[in-house]
C-alpha positions, 0 to 999 in steps of 0.5 A: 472517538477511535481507539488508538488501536483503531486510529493506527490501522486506518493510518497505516491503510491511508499510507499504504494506499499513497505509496501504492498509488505513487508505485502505480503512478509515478515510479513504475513509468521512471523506471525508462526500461531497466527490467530489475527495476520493472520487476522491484515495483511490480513486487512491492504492488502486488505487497502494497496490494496485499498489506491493504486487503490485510488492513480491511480486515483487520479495520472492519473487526474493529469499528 
């Protein structure tokens, strides 16, 4: 069984990880042509992106 310290950071990378999928995959499309829209998106990718590769560390010096 995992810790809940453990359990927590695999959760968190499970959600990161929809969200991120969501921006890739439905949100950006809507945003029909409003550029600080685009551009919002685009920005909370590359975040999503970087609070995931920060979770794979963090999980592998754990299990």
């Amino acid at each position: 069984m995992l810790e809940n310290h453990s359990y927590n950071l695999i959760e968190q990378m499970a959600e990161e990880n929809k969200s991120l999928w969501r921006i890739k995959n439905e949100y950006k499309k809507d945003t029909s042509g409003c550029s600080e829209c685009s551009a919002f998106w685009e920005k909370l990718e590359k975040d999503k992106e970087t609070h995931i590769a920060d979770l794979k560390v963090l999980i592998k010096t754990h299990l």
